[in-house]
DODODREN-503059 format. One record per residue (C-alpha): residue number from 1; residue in one letter; x, y, z. Coordinates in pm, whole numbers, plus 50000, padded with zeros to 5 digits. Example, Ala and Ser with C-alpha at 12.3 -4.5 7.8 and 13.67 -1.06 7.14 Angstrom:
rec num->1; residu->A; u->51230; v->49550; w->50780 $
rec num->2; residu->S; u->51367; v->49894; w->50714 $
***
This chain:
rec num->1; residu->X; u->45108; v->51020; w->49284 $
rec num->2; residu->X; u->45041; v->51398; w->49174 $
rec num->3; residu->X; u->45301; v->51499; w->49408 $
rec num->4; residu->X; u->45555; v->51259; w->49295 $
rec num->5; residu->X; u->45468; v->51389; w->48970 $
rec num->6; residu->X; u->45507; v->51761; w->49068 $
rec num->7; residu->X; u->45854; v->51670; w->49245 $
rec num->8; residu->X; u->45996; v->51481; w->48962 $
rec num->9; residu->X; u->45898; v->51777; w->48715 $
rec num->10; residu->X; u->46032; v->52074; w->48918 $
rec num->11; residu->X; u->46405; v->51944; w->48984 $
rec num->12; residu->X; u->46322; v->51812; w->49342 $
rec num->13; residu->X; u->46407; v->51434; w->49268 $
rec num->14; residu->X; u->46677; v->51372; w->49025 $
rec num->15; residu->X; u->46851; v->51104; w->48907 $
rec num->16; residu->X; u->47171; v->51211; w->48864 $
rec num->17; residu->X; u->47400; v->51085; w->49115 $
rec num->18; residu->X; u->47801; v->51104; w->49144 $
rec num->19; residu->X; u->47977; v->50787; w->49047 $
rec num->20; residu->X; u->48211; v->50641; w->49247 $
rec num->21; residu->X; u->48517; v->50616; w->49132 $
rec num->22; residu->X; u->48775; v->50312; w->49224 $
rec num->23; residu->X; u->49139; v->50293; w->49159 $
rec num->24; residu->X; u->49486; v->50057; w->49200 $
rec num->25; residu->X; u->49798; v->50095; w->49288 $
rec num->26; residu->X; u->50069; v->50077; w->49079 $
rec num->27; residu->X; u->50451; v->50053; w->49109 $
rec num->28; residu->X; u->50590; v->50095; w->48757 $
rec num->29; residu->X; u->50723; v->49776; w->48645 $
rec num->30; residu->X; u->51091; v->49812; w->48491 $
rec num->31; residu->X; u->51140; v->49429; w->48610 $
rec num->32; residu->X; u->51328; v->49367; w->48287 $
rec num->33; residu->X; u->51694; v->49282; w->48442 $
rec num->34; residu->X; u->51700; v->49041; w->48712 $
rec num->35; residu->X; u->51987; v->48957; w->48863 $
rec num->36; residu->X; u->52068; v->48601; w->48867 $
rec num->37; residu->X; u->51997; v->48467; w->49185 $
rec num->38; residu->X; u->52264; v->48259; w->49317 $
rec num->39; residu->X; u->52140; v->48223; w->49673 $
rec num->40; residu->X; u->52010; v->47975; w->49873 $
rec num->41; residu->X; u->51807; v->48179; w->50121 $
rec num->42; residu->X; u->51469; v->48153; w->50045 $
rec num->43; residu->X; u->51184; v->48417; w->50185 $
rec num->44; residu->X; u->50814; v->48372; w->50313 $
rec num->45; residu->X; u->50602; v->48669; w->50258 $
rec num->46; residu->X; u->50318; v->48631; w->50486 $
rec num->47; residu->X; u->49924; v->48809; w->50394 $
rec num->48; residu->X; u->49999; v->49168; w->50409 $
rec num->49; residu->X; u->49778; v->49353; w->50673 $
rec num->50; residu->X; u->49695; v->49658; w->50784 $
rec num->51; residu->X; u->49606; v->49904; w->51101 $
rec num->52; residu->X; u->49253; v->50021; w->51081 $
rec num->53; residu->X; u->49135; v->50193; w->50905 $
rec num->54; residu->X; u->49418; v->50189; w->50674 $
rec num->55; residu->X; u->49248; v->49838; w->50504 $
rec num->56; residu->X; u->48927; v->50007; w->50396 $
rec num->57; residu->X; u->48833; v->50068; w->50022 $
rec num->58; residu->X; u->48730; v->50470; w->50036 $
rec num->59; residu->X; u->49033; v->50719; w->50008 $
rec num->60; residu->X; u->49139; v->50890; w->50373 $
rec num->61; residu->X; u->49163; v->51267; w->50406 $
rec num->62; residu->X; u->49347; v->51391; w->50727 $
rec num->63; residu->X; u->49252; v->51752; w->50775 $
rec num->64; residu->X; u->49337; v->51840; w->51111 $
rec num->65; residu->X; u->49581; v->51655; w->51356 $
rec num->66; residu->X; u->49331; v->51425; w->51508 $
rec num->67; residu->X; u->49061; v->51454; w->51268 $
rec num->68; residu->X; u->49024; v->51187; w->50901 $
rec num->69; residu->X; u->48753; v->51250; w->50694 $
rec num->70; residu->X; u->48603; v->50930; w->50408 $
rec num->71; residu->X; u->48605; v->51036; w->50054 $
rec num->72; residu->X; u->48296; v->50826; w->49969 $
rec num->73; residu->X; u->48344; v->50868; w->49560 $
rec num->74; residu->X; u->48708; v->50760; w->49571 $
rec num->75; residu->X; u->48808; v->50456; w->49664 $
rec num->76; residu->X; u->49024; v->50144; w->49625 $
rec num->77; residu->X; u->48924; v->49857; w->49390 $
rec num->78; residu->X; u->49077; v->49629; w->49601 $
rec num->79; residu->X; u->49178; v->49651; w->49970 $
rec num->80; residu->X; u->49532; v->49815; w->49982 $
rec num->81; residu->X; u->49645; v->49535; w->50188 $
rec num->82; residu->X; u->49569; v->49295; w->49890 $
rec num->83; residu->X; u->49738; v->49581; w->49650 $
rec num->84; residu->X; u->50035; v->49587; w->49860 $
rec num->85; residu->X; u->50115; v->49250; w->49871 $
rec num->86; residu->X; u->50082; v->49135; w->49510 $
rec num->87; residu->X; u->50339; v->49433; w->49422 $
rec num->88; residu->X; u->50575; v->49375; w->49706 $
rec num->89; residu->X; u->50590; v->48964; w->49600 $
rec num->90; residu->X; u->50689; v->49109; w->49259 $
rec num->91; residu->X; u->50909; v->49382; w->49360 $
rec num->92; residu->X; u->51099; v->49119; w->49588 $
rec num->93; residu->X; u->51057; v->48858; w->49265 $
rec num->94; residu->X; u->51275; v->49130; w->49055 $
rec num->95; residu->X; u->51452; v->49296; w->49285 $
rec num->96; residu->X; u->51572; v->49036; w->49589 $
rec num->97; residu->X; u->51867; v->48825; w->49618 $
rec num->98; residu->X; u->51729; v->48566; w->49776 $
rec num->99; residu->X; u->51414; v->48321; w->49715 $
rec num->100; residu->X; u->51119; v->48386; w->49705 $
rec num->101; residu->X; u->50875; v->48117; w->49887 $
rec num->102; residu->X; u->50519; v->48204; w->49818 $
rec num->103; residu->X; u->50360; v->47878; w->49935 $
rec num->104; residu->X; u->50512; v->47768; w->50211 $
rec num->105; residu->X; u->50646; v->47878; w->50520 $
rec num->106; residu->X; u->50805; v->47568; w->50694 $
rec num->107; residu->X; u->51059; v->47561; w->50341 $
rec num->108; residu->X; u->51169; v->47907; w->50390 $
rec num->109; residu->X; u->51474; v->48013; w->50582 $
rec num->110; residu->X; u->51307; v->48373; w->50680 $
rec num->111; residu->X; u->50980; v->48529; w->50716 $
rec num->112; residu->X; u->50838; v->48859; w->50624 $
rec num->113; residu->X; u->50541; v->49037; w->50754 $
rec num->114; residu->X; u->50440; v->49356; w->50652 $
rec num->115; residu->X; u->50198; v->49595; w->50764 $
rec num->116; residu->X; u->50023; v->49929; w->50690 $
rec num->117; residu->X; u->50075; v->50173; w->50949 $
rec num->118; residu->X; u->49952; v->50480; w->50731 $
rec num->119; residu->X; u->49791; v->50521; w->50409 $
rec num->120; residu->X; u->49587; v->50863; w->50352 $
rec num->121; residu->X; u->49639; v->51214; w->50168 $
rec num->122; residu->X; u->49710; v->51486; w->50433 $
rec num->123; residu->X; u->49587; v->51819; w->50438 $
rec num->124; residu->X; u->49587; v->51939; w->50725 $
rec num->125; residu->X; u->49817; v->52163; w->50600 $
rec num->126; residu->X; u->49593; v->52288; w->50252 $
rec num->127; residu->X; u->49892; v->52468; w->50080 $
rec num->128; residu->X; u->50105; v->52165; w->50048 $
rec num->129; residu->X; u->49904; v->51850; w->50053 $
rec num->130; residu->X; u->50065; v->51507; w->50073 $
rec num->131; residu->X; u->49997; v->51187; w->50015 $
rec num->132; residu->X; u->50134; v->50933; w->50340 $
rec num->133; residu->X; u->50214; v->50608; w->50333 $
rec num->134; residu->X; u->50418; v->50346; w->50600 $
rec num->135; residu->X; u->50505; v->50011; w->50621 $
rec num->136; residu->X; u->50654; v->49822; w->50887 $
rec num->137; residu->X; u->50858; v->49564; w->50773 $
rec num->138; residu->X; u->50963; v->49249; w->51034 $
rec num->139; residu->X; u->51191; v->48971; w->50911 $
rec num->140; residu->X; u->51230; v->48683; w->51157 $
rec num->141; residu->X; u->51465; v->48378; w->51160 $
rec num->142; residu->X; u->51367; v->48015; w->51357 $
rec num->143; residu->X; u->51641; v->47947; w->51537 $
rec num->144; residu->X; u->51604; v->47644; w->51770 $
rec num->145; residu->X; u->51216; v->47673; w->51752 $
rec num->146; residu->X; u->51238; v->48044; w->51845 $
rec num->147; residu->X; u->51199; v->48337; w->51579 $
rec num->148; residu->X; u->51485; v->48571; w->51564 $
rec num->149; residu->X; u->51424; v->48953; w->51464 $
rec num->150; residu->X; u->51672; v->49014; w->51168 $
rec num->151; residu->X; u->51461; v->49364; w->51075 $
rec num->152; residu->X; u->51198; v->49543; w->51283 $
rec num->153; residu->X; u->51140; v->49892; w->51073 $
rec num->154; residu->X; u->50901; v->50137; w->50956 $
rec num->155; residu->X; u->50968; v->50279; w->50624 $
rec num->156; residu->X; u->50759; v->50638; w->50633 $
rec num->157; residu->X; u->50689; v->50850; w->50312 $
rec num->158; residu->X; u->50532; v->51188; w->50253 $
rec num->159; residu->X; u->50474; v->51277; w->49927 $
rec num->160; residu->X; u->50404; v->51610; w->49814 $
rec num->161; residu->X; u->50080; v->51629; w->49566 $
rec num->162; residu->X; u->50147; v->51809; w->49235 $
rec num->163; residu->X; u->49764; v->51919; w->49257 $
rec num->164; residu->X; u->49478; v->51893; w->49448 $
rec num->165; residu->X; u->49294; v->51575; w->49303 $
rec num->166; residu->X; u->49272; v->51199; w->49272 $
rec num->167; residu->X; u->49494; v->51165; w->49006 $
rec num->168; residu->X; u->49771; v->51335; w->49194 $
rec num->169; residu->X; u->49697; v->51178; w->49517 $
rec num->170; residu->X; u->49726; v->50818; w->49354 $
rec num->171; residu->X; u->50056; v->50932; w->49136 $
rec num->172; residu->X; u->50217; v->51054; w->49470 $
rec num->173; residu->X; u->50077; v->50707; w->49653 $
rec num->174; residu->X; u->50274; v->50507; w->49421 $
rec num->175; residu->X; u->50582; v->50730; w->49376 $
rec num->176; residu->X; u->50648; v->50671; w->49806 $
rec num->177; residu->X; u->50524; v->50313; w->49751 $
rec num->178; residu->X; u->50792; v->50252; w->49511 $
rec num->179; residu->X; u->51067; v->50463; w->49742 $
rec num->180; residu->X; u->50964; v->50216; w->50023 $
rec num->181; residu->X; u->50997; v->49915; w->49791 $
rec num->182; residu->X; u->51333; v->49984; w->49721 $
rec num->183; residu->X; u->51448; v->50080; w->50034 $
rec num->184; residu->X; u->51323; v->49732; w->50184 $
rec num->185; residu->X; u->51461; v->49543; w->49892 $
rec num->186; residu->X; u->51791; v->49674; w->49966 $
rec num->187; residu->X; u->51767; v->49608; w->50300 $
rec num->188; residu->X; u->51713; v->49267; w->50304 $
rec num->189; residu->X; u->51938; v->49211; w->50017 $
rec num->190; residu->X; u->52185; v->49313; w->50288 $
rec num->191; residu->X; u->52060; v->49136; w->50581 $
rec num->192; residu->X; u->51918; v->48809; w->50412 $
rec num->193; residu->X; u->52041; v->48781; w->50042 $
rec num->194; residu->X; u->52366; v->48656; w->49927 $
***
């Protein structure tokens, strides 16, 4: 007990530890003017998932080619997967000319699955940092009992961080989030909506 005392007294334990800190994705919502949707085409968007270990809560550093390293203090509230989804539905919800089935996919003309190929902040080059993130989108038809490929495509973006921290690393997440929301949306306004 003395030398728990004597420890506690001369700075050898302490209880001051680093708090982690946990964050969310966000698209900016400017979901104000819908178009009317006209069509009939309806959507499924199946569970979002992801390629390991692109799912997990703590932020991803590259820092060399082959080489990731876990940022134990910063990390995801929720699994991205589970981020990605919820704002995709209500990107597509806002943005799509088509239906949007949520519950069921025998009533839906076309299915959607989605998947994270890369989420992490890259610096393996340290004098211009980025944040990465790609999807791949697939977007199948059943035709005759057999699914049809209508899109099969990766949407990449590289984002370059405006500083080196978390608040810049999230900012840049959700500005190429956003750029690869759109860019889906469009396409399968052209391939599936009206």
């Amino acid at each position: 007990m003395g030398l728990l005392s004597c420890l506690m007294l001369s700075g050898c334990i302490s209880n001051k530890y680093i708090e982690r800190q946990q964050y969310l994705l966000d698209v900016p919502k400017s979901f104000a003017k819908k178009s009317v949707v006209t069509c009939q085409n309806s959507i499924f968007v199946d569970h979002v998932v992801a390629r390991a270990p692109f799912d997990e809560l703590d932020f991803l550093y590259r820092v060399k080619s082959d080489r990731y390293l876990v940022d134990y203090y910063n990390g995801f509230l929720a699994s991205p997967s589970e981020q990605i989804e919820s704002l995709l539905t209500a990107y597509l919800r806002a943005y799509g000319k088509f239906g949007l089935e949520a519950a069921e996919l025998a009533k839906a003309d076309y299915r959607l699955q989605v998947k994270i190929i890369e989420l992490y902040a890259d610096y393996a080059c340290r004098s211009k940092p980025q944040a990465v993130i790609s999807l791949h989108f697939i977007v199948t038809k059943l035709v005759a009992d057999k699914p049809i490929v209508l899109v099969d495509r990766i949407f990449h973006e590289h984002v370059a961080l405006k500083e080196k921290n978390t608040i810049s690393l999230l900012q840049a997440w959700n500005v190429g989030l956003k750029n690869i929301l759109t860019q889906a949306t469009r396409v399968l306004n052209r391939k599936i909506g009206c």
